[in-house]
C-alpha positions as CSV (number, residue, x, y, z in Angstrom):
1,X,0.0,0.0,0.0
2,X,1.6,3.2,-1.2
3,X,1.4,5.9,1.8
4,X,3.6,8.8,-0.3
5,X,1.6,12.4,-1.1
6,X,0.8,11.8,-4.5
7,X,0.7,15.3,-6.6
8,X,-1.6,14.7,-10.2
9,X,-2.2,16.9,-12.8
10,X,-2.7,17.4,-16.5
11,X,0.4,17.9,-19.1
12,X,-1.2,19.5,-21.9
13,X,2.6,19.5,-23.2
14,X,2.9,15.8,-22.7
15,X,-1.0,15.1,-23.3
16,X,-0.5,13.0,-20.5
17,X,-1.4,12.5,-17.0
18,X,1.5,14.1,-14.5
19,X,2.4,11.9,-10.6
20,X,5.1,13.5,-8.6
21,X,6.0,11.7,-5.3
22,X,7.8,15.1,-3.8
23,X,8.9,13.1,-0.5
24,X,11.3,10.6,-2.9
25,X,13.3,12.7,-4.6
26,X,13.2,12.3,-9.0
27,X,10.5,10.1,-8.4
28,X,7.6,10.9,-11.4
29,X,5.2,8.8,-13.6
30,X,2.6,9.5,-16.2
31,X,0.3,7.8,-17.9
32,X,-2.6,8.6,-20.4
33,X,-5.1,8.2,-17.8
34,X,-5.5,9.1,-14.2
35,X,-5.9,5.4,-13.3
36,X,-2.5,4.4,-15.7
37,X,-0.3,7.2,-14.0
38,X,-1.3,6.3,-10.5
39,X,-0.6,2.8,-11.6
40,X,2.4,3.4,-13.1
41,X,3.1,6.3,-9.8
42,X,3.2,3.0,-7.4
43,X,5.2,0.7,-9.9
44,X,8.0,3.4,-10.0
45,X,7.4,3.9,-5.9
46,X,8.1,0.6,-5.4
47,X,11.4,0.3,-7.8
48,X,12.6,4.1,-6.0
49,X,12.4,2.6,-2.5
50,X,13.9,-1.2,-3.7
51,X,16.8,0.9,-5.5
52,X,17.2,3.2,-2.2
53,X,17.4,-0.4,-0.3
54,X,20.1,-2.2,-2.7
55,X,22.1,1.3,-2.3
56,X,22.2,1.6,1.4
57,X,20.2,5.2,0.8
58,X,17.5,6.2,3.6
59,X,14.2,5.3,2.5
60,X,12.1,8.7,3.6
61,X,8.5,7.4,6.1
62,X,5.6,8.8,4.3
63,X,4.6,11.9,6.3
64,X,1.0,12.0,4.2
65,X,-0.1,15.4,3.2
66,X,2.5,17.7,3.1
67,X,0.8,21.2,1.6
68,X,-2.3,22.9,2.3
69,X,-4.2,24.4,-0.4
């Protein structure tokens, strides 16, 4: 279960659907629909924090919402 602040949007640039995971640093996916970028968001999560691991890099604890609109 992904726990990171996920941050969606529209690229009208990329015509393409935009996830940023700010609390893992690089870590981005998109997709062509909402559902395929937040798909794709936790596939690339998943491979950030295994990569992290087999480095011996701090894996950040999800802190959930981190801005206030």
């Amino acid at each position: 279960m992904i726990k990171y602040e996920l941050v969606i949007y529209w690229s009208e640039k990329d015509h393409s659907f935009i996830v940023e995971v700010p609390e893992l640093s690089g870590c981005m996916a998109d997709g062509e629909s909402y559902t395929e970028a937040v798909t794709n968001a936790e596939i690339v999560i998943t491979e950030w924090i295994e990569t992290a691991k087999s480095l011996g890099r701090e894996v950040p604890k999800p802190k959930g919402r981190l801005m206030f609109a």
